[in-house]
C-alpha positions as CSV (number, residue, x, y, z in Angstrom):
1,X,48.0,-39.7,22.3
2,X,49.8,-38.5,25.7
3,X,48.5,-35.7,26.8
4,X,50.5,-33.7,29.5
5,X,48.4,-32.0,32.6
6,X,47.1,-29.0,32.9
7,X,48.2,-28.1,36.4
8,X,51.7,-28.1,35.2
9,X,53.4,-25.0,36.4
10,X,54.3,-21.7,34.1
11,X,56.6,-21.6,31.5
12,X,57.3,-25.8,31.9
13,X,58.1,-26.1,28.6
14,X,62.2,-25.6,27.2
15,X,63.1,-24.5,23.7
16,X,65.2,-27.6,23.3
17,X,62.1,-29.8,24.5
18,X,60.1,-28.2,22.2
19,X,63.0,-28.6,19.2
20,X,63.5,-32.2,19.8
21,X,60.0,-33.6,20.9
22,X,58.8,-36.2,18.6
23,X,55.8,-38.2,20.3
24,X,52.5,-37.2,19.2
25,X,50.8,-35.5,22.0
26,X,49.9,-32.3,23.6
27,X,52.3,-30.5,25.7
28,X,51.6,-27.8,28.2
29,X,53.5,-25.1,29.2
30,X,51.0,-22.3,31.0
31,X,48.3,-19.4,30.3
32,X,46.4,-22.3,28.0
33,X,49.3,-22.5,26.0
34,X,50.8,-26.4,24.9
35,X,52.4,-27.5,22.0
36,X,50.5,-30.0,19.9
37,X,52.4,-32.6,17.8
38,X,50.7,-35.2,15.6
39,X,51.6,-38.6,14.3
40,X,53.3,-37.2,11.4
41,X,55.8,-35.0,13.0
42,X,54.3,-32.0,12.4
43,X,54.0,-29.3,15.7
44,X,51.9,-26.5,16.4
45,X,51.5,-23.4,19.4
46,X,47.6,-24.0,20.4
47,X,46.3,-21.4,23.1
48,X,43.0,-22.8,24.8
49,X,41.0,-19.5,26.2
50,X,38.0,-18.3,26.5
51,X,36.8,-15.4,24.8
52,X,33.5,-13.6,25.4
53,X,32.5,-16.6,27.3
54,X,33.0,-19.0,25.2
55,X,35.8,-22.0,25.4
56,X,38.0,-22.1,22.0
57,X,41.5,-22.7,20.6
58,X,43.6,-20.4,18.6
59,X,46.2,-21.3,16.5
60,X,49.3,-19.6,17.3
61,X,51.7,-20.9,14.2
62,X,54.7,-23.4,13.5
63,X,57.6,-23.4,16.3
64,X,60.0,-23.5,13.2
65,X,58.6,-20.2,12.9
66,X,57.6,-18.8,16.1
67,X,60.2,-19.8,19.1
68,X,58.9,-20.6,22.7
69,X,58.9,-16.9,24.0
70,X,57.2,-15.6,21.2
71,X,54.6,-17.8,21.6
72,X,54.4,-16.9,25.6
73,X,54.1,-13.9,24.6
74,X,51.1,-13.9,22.0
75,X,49.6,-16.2,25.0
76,X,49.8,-13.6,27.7
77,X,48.7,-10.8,25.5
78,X,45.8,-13.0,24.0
79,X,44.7,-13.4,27.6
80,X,44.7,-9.6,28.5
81,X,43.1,-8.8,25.5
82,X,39.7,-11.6,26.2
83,X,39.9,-10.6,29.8
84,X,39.2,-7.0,29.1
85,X,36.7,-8.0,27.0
86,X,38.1,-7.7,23.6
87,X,38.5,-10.5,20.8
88,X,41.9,-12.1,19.8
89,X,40.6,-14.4,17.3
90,X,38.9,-11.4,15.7
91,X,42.5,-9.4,16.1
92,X,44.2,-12.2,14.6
93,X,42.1,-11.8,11.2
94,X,42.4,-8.0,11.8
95,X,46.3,-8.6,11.5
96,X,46.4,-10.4,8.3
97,X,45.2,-8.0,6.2
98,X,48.7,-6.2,7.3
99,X,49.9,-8.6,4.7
100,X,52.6,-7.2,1.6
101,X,51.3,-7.0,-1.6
102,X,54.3,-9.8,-1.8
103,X,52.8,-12.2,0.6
104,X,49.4,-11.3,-0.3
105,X,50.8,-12.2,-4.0
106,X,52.0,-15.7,-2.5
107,X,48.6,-16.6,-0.6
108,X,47.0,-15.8,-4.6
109,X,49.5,-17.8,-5.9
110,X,49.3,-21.2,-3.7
111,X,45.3,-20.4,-3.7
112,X,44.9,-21.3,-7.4
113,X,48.3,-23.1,-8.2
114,X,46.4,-26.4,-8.0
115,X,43.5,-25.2,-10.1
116,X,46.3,-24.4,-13.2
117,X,46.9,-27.1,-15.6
118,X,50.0,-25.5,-17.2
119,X,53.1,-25.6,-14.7
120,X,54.8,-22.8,-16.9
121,X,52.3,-20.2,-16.3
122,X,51.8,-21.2,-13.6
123,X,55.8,-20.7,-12.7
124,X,55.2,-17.3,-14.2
125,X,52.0,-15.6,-13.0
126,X,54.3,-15.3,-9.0
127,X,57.9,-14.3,-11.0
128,X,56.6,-11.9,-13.4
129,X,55.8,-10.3,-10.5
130,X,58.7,-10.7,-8.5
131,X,59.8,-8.8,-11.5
132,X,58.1,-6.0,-12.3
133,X,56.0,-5.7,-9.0
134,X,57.6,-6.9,-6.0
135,X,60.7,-4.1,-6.5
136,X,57.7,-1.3,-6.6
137,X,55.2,-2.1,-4.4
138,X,56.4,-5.5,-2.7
139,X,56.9,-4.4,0.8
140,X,53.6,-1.9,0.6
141,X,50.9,-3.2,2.6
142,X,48.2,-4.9,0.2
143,X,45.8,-2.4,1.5
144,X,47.1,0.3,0.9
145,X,48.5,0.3,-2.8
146,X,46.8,2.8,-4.7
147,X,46.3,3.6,-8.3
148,X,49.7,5.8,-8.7
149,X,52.0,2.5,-7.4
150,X,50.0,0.2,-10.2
151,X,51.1,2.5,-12.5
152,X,54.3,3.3,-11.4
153,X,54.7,-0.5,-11.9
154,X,53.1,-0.7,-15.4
155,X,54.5,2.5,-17.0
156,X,57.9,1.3,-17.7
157,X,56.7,-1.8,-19.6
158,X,53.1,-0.5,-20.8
159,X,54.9,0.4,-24.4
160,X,57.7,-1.5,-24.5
161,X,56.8,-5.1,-23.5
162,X,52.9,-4.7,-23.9
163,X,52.1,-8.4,-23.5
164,X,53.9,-8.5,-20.9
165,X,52.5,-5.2,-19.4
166,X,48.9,-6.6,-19.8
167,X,49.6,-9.3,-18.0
168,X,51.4,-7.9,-15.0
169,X,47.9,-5.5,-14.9
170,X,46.1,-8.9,-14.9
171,X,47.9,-10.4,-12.3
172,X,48.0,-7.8,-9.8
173,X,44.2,-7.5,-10.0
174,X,44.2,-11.1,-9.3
175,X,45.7,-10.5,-5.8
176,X,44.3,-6.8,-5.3
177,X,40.8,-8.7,-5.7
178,X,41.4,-11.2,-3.5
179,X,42.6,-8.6,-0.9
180,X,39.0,-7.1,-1.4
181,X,37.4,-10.6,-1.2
182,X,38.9,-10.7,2.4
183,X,37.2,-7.1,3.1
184,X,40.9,-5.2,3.2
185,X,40.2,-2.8,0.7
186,X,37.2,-1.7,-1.1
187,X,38.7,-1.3,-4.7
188,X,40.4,-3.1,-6.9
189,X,43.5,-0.2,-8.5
190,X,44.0,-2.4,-11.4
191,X,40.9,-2.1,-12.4
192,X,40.4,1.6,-11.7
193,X,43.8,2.7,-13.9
194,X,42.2,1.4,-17.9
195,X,41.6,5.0,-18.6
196,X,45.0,6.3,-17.5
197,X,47.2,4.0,-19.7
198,X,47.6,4.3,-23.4
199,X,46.0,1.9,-25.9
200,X,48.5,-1.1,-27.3
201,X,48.5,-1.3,-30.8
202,X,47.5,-4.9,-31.2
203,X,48.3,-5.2,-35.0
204,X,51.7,-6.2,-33.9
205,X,50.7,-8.1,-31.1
206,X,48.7,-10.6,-34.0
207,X,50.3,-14.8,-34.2
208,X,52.1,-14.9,-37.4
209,X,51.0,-16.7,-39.4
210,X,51.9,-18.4,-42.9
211,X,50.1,-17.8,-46.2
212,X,47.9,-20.4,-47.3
213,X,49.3,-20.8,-50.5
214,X,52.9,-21.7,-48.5
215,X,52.1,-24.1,-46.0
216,X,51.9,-27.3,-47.9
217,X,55.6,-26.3,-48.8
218,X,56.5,-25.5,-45.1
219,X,55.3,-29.3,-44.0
220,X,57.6,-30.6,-47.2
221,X,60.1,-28.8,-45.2
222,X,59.4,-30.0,-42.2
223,X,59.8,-33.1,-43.2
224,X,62.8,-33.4,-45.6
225,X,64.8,-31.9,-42.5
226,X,66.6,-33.6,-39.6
227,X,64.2,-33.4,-37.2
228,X,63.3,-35.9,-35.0
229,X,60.4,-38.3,-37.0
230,X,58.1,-37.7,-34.0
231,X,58.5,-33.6,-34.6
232,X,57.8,-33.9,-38.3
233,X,54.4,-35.9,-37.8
234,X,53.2,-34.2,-34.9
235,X,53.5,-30.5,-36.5
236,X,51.6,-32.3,-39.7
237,X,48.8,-33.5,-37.8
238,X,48.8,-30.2,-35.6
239,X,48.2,-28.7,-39.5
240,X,46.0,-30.9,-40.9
241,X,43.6,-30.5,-37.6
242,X,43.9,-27.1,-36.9
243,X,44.8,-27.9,-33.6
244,X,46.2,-26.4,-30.7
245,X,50.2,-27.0,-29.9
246,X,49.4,-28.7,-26.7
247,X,46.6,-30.8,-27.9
248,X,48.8,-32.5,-30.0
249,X,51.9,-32.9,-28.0
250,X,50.3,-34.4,-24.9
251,X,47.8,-36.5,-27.4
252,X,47.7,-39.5,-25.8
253,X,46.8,-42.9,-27.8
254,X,43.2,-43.5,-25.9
255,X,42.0,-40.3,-27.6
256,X,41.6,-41.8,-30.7
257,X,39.2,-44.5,-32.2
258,X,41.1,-44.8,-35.4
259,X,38.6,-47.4,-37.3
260,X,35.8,-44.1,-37.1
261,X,38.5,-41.7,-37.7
262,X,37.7,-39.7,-35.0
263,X,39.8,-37.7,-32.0
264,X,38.1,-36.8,-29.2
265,X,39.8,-34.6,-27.0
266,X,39.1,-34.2,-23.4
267,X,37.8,-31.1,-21.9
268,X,40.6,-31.6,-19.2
269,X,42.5,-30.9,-22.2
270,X,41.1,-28.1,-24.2
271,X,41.3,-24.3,-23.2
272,X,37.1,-23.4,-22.9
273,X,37.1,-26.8,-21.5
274,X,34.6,-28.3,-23.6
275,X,35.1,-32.0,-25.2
276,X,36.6,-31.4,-29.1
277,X,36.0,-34.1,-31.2
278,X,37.7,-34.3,-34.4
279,X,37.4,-36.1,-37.9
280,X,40.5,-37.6,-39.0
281,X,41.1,-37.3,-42.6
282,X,43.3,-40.2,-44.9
283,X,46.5,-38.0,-44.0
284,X,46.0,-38.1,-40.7
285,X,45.4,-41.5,-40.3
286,X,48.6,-42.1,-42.7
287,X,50.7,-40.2,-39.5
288,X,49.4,-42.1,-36.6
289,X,50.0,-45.0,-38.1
290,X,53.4,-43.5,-38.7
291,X,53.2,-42.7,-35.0
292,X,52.1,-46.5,-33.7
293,X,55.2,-47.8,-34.9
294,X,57.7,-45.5,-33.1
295,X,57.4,-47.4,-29.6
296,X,55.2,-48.5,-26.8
297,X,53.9,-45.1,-25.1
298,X,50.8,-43.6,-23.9
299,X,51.8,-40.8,-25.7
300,X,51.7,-40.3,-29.0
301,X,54.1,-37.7,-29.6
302,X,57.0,-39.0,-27.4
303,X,60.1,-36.1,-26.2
304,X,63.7,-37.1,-26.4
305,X,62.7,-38.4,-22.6
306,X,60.5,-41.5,-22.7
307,X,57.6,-40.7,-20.9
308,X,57.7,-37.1,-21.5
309,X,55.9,-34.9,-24.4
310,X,57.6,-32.9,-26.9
311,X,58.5,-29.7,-25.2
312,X,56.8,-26.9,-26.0
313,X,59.3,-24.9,-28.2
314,X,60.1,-28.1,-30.1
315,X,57.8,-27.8,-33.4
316,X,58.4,-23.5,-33.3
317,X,61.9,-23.9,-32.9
318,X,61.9,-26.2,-35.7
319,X,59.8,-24.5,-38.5
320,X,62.2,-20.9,-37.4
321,X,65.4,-22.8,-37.9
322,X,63.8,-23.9,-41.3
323,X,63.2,-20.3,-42.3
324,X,59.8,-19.9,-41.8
325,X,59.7,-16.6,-39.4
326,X,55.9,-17.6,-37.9
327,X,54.3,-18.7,-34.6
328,X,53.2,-22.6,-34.3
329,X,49.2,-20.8,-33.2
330,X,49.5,-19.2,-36.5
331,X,49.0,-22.2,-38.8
332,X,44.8,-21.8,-37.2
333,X,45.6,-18.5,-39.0
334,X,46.2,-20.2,-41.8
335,X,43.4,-22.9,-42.1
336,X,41.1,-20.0,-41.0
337,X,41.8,-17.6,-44.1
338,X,41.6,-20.6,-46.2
339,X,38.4,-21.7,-45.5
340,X,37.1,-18.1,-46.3
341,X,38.5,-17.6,-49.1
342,X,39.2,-20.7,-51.1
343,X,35.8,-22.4,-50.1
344,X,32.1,-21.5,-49.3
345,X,31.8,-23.7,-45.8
346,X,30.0,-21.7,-43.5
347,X,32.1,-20.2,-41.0
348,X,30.0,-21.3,-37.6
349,X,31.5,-25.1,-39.4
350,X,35.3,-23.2,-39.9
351,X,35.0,-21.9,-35.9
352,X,33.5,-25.4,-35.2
353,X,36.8,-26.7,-36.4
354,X,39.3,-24.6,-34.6
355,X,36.9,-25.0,-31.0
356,X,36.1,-21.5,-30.8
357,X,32.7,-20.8,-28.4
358,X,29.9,-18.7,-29.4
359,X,30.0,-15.5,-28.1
360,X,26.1,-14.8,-29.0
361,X,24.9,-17.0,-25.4
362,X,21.4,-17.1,-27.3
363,X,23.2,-18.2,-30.2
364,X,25.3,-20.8,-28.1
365,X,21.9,-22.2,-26.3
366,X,20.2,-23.2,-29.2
367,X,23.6,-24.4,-31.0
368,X,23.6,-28.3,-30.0
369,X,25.6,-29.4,-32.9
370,X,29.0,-29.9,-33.3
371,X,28.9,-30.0,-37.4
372,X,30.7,-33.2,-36.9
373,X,29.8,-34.8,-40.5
374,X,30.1,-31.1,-42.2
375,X,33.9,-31.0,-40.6
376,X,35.0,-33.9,-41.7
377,X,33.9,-32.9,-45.4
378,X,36.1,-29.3,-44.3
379,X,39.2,-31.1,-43.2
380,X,39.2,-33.8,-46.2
381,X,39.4,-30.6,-48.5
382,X,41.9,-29.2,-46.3
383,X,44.3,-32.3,-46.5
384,X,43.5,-32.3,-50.0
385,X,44.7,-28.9,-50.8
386,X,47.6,-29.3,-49.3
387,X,48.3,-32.5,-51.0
388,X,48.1,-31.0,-54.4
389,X,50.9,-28.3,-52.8
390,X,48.4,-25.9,-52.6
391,X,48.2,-24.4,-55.8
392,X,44.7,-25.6,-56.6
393,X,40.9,-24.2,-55.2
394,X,38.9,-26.8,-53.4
395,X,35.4,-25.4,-53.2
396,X,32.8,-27.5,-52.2
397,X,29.3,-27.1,-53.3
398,X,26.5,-27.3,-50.8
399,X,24.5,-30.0,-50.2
């Protein structure tokens, strides 16, 4: 790496040079300031100084970003600052927490973006607030948005679009926590606002979901229509297991050991991220046979684009279009109230089925099981209920 000398004279350095210089090295340009450009392309303003008597670098940003005399500039007043003893490294960290709630909102954003396995919400946790938020309180420095701007932001929706509100609230305590992570701010407003907002009324805010007693004629529906053949088995199989949308969408073929008649679901893949593992009953194996001989795929459940998954409004679009006015989630519903009150299977083997957790941590410690053998004798009686077009009680004795 070339490496130009220290001894050059002030100010050597030209904004073209600095525009057009491609060769990795470090170039100098006076009061320990050089521009440092690696192998890849990629430049930075590096000022070397010496602060409290100790020699270090400080990182002075991208010259896409900050020109030539900008950079001078941070350089000479970095150097008055250390030389009267004060810090600039410490100033530096003193200045970000001048940060916007809107910037502070896209450092939270890029923070956990990796960490989220679903690109939609992922996509929406940064423009619902450049929505509701960013208008309100976008330019206000994170530090200083108080409890009357959260709800000044929340007010207008709180009653109107209440799962909407509730997740705005959500979000901007994600980034008003991480402002008093970095020891900006001592409270958190989201947090401090609960008793100022009115209570949602979540009756409405349920999944709907289909009478037991109608879904085996919903899935005859499903599959006497026109949809697509990989639609009509997924959204059986999503029925028959009691599973979630996106567990069976992106099922993928290595998931399943069909000579045991098992599934077992990653915990990559399920929402408490804990493996799922699933009997198959006959019906089910029926389907992915079904499924085997629609083409040569990882996935299961193939889209319209090979490669891809069936989107997510696929199997909800479907079952609305067919005149069933209920939410894909609520068929769970459905199995659920079924199982308490056509049969007498305990209901830690019901919330076994649908992957809930304990809540009772005492409970959950000693609760090693996963009722494996005890499901499977669930979801035959499930698939057989349906299969008789649900007009008939399946109770199982005990034992």
């Amino acid at each position: 790496m070339a490496e130009a000398s220290l001894r050059r004279p002030e100010k050597a350095l030209t904004a073209q040079f600095v525009k057009t210089v491609k060769d990795a090295g470090k170039y100098f340009d006076g009061q320990g300031l050089f521009l440092r450009v690696q192998s890849n392309g990629s430049k930075q303003w590096v000022q070397r100084i010496t602060i409290r008597g100790k020699r270090c670098e400080l990182g002075l940003g991208n010259p896409s970003l900050v020109p030539l005399s900008e950079a001078r500039q941070h350089a000479i007043d970095n150097r008055r600052l250390a030389r009267s003893g004060g810090d600039p490294m410490q100033a530096k960290r003193e200045a970000q927490a001048a940060l916007t709630f809107a910037e502070a909102s896209q450092r939270v954003y890029e923070l956990h973006r990796p960490t989220w396995r679903n690109e939609k919400h992922s996509k929406q946790f940064i423009s619902t607030l450049e929505t509701y938020a960013f208008p309100r309180i976008g330019k206000i420095k994170v530090a200083d948005v108080s409890t009357a701007d959260v709800l000044a932001v929340l007010s207008p929706i709180w009653t109107t679009k209440p799962e909407t509100a509730r997740r705005v609230k959500q979000r901007l305590g994600m980034v008003l926590k991480w402002a008093v992570a970095q020891g900006w701010r001592q409270d958190n407003p989201a947090e401090a606002i609960n008793q100022a907002l009115p209570k949602h009324d979540r009756t409405s805010a349920q999944r709907k979901a289909l009478p037991y007693q109608d879904v085996a004629n919903c899935i005859a529906t499903v599959q006497l229509s026109n949809a697509g053949i990989a639609t009509k088995l997924a959204f059986e199989l999503l029925v028959l297991t009691a599973t979630r949308s996106g567990e069976v969408r992106n099922a993928v073929w290595s998931e399943f050991d069909l000579e045991k008649g098992e599934w077992i679901i990653p915990a990559s893949r399920m929402k408490a991220k804990k493996e799922h593992r699933i009997p198959l009953c006959w019906r089910a194996l029926e389907l992915l046979e079904q499924a085997k001989a629609l083409g040569e795929s990882g996935l299961v459940f193939e889209g319209t684009k090979r490669g891809k998954a069936l989107s997510d409004a696929t199997m909800s679009k479907l079952v609305k279009e067919l005149g069933y006015d209920v939410d894909i989630h609520g068929f769970r519903t459905s199995f659920r109230t079924w199982t308490q009150e056509q049969t007498n299977f305990p209901r830690e083997v019901a919330e076994s089925a649908l992957a809930h957790s304990l809540k009772d941590k005492a409970e959950a410690a000693y609760a090693r099981s996963d009722l494996f053998e005890k499901r499977r004798m669930m979801m035959d009686a499930w698939a057989g209920f349906l299969a008789l077009d649900g007009s008939a009680k399946v109770v199982p004795l005990n034992g």
